[in-house]
C-alpha positions as CSV (number, residue, x, y, z in Angstrom):
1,X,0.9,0.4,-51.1
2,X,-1.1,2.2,-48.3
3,X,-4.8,3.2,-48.6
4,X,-6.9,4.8,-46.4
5,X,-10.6,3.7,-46.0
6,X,-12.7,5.9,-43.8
7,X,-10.5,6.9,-40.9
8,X,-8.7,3.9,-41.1
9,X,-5.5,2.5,-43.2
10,X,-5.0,-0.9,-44.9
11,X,-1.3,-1.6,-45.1
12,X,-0.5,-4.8,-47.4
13,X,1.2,-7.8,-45.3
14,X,4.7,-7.2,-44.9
15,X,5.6,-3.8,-43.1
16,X,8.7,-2.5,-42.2
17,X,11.0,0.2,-41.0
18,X,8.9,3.0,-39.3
19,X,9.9,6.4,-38.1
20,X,7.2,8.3,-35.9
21,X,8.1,12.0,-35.0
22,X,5.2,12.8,-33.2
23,X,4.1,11.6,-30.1
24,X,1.5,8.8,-31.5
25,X,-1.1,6.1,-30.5
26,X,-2.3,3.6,-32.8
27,X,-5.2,0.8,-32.7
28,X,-5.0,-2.7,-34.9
29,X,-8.5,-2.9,-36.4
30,X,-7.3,-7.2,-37.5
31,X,-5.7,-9.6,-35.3
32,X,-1.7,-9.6,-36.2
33,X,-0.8,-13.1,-34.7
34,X,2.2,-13.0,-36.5
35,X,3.2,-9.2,-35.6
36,X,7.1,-9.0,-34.9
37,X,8.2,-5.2,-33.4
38,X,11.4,-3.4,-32.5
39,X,11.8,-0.1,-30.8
40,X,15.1,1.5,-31.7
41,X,18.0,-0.6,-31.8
42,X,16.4,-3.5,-30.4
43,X,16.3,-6.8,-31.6
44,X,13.0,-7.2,-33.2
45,X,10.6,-10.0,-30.8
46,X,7.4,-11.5,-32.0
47,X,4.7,-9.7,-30.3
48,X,1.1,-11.2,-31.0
49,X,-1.8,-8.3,-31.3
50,X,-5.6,-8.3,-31.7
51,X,-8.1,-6.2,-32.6
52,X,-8.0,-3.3,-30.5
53,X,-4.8,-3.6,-28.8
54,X,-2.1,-1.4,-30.4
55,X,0.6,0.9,-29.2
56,X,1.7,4.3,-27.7
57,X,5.0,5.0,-28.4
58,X,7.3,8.5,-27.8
59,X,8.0,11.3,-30.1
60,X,11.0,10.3,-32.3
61,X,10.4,6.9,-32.2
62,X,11.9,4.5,-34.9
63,X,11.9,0.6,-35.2
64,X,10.5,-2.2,-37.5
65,X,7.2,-3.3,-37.2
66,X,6.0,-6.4,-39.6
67,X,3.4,-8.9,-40.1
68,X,2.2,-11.3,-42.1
69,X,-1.5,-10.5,-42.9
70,X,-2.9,-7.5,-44.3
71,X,-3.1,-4.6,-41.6
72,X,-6.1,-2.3,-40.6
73,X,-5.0,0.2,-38.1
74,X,-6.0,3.9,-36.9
75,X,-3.6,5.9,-36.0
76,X,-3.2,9.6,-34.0
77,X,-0.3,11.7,-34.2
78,X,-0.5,14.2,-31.5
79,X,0.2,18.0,-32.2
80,X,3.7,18.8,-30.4
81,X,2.4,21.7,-29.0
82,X,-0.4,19.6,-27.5
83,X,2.1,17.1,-26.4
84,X,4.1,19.6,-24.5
85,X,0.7,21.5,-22.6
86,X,0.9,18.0,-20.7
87,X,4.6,17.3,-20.1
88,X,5.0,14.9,-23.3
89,X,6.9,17.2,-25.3
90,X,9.8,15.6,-27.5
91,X,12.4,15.3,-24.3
92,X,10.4,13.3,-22.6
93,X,10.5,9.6,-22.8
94,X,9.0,6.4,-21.7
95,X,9.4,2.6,-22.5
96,X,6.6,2.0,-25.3
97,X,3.4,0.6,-25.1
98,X,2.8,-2.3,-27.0
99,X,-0.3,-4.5,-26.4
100,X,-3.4,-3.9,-24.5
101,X,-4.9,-0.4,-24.4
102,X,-6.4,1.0,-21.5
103,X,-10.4,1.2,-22.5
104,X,-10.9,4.8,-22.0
105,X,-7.5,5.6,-24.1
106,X,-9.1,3.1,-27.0
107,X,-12.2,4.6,-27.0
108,X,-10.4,8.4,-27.7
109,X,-7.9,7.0,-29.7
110,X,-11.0,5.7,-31.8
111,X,-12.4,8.4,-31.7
112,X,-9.7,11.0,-31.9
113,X,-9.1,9.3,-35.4
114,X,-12.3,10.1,-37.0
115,X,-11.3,14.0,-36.2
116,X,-8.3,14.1,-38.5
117,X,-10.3,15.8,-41.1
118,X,-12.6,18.0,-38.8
119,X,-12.6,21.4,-38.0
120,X,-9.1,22.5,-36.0
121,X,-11.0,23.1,-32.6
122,X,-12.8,19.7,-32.2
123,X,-9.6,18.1,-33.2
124,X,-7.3,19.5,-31.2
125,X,-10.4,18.9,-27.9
126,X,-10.0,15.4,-28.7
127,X,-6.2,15.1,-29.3
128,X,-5.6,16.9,-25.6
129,X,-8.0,14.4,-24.4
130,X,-6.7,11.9,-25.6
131,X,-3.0,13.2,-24.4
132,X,-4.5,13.8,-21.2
133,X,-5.5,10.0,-20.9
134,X,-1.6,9.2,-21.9
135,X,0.1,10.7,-19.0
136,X,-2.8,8.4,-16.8
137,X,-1.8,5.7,-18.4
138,X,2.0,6.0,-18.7
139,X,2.7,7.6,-15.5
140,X,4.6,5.5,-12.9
141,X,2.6,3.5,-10.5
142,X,2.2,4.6,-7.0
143,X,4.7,3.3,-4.5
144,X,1.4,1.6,-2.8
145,X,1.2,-0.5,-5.6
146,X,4.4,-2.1,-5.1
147,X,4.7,-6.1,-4.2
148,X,0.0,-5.8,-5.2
149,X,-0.9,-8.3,-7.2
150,X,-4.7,-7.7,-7.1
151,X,-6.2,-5.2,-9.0
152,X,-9.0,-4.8,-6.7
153,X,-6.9,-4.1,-3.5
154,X,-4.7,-1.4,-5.9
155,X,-7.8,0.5,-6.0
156,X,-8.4,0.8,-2.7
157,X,-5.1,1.6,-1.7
158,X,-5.8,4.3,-4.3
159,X,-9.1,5.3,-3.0
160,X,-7.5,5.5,0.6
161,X,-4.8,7.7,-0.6
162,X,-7.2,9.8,-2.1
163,X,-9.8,10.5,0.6
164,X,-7.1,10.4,4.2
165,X,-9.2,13.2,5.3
166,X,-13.0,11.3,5.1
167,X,-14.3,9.0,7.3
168,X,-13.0,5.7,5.5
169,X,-14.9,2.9,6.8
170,X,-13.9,-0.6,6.5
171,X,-17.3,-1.6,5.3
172,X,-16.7,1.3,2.2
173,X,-13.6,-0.1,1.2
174,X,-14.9,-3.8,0.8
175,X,-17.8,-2.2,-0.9
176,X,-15.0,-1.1,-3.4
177,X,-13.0,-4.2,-3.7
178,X,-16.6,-5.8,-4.3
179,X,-16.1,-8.3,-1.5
180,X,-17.5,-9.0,1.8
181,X,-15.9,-6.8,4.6
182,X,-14.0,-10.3,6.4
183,X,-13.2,-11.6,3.1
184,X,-11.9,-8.3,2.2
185,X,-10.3,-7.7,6.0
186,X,-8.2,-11.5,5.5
187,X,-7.2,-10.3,1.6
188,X,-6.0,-6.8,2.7
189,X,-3.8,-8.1,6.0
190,X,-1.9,-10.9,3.7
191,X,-1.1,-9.0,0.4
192,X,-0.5,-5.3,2.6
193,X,0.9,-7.3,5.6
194,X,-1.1,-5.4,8.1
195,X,-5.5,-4.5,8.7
196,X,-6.7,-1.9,6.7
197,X,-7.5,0.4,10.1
198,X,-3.7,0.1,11.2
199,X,-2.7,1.3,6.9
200,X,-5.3,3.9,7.2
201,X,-3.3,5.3,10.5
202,X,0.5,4.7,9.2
203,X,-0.5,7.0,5.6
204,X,-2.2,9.6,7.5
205,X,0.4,10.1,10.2
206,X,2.9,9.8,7.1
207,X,1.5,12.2,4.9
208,X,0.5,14.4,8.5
209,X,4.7,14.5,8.9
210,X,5.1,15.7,5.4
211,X,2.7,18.3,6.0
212,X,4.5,19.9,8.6
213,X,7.7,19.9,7.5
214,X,6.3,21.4,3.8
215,X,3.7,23.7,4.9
216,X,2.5,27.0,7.2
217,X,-0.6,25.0,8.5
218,X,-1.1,24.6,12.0
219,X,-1.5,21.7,13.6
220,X,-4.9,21.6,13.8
221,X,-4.9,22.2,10.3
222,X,-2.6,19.3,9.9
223,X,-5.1,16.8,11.8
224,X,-7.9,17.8,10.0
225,X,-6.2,17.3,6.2
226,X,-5.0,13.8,7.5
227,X,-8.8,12.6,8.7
228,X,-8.8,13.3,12.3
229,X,-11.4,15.0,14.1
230,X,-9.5,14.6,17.7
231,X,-6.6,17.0,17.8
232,X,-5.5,14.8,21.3
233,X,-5.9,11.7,19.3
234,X,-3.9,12.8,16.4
235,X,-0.9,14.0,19.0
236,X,-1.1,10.5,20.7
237,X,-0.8,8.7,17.0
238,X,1.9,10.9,15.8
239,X,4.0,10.9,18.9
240,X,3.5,6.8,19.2
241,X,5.1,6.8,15.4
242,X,7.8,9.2,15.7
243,X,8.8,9.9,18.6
244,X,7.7,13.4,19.1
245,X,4.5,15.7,19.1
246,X,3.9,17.1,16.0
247,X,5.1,20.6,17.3
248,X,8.3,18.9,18.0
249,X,8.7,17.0,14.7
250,X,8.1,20.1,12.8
251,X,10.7,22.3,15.1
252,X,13.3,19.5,14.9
């Protein structure tokens, strides 16, 4: 038998069949060394979890889940309404989350659990936090990411992608990495396979090429979105990389 303590529930050792139809994230609160888990029609796998590490799974998600020590867990069950303001509505689905939690999803998970019995407006804030945080964490990877092994380099392809129109220095993005700018230089050119100034060129002219063909702007607009001050400059890049001034591309 179940009981709930605080904001929490104890759960005897043993568990079972579960059958969650909302959207839902949940938080072990004991380490589960013996936890075994099944999503669907799986076959059910032994899958180790510690305090704070947990699970996200779908709306309309069934399985087993057992263990063999008494459980302490929070758990969220968010709103389908809520779900579906951010695109996580009952349709959609992802492959579960079983493990680590991103920090910032445990902290509103851990949080969002000691709103269950508050007033509706501060728990649905917390709940659409807390679904806004999901769709960070679930949504696919960037293609940058792909073949990246280090975490720190991820995040500066990330930060690149995010500022091609600012003045990226090579100096900044070591500074981001946390290394030295030649340590960070030699890192960059073996896992990217080229310097970070000749990247920093090929996303801005591919991006630029995606501009033109997709929007009104000129192509001095163009330039400037894509981080270059020198219209001529820009025109020699592009043309070097496809073939064609950007006034051509975007005619052909």
């Amino acid at each position: 038998m179940s009981k709930v303590v605080s904001n929490k529930t104890i759960l005897p050792a043993g568990g079972g069949a579960f059958d969650l139809p909302n959207l839902s994230v949940g938080i072990f609160l004991n380490d589960q060394p013996s936890h075994r888990f099944a999503h669907g029609s799986k076959l059910s796998v032994h899958k180790p979890l510690s305090r704070n590490q947990g699970w996200i799974l779908p709306a309309g998600s069934d399985g087993i889940c057992e263990y063999d020590d008494e459980l302490e867990f929070v758990m969220v069950n968010i709103d389908d309404g809520i779900a579906a303001e951010f695109g996580l509505g009952k349709a959609f689905e992802f492959d579960p989350i079983i493990g680590d939690i991103d920090p910032l999803l445990l902290n509103l998970s851990l949080t969002a659990s000691t709103a269950l019995g508050a007033g509706t407006l501060y728990r649905e804030t917390m709940q659409r936090a807390l679904a806004a945080q999901i769709v960070e964490t679930i949504k696919p990877a960037p293609e940058w990411h792909a073949g990246i092994e280090d975490a720190r380099l991820r995040k500066v392809l990330d930060y690149i992608h995010d500022n091609l129109a600012e003045d990226l220095s090579l100096s900044g993005m070591a500074d981001i990495a946390a290394m030295s700018a030649t340590h960070f230089a030699k890192a960059f050119k073996k896992e990217v396979g080229s310097s970070p100034l000749q990247y920093v060129i090929a996303a801005r002219l591919e991006l630029a090429s995606v501009l033109l063909k997709t929007s009104e702007l000129t192509v001095a607009e163009v330039a400037w979105r894509v981080g270059y001050q020198d219209l001529s400059r820009f025109g020699q890049h592009f043309k070097r990389k496809y073939g064609a001034t950007p006034a051509a591309f975007r005619a052909g």
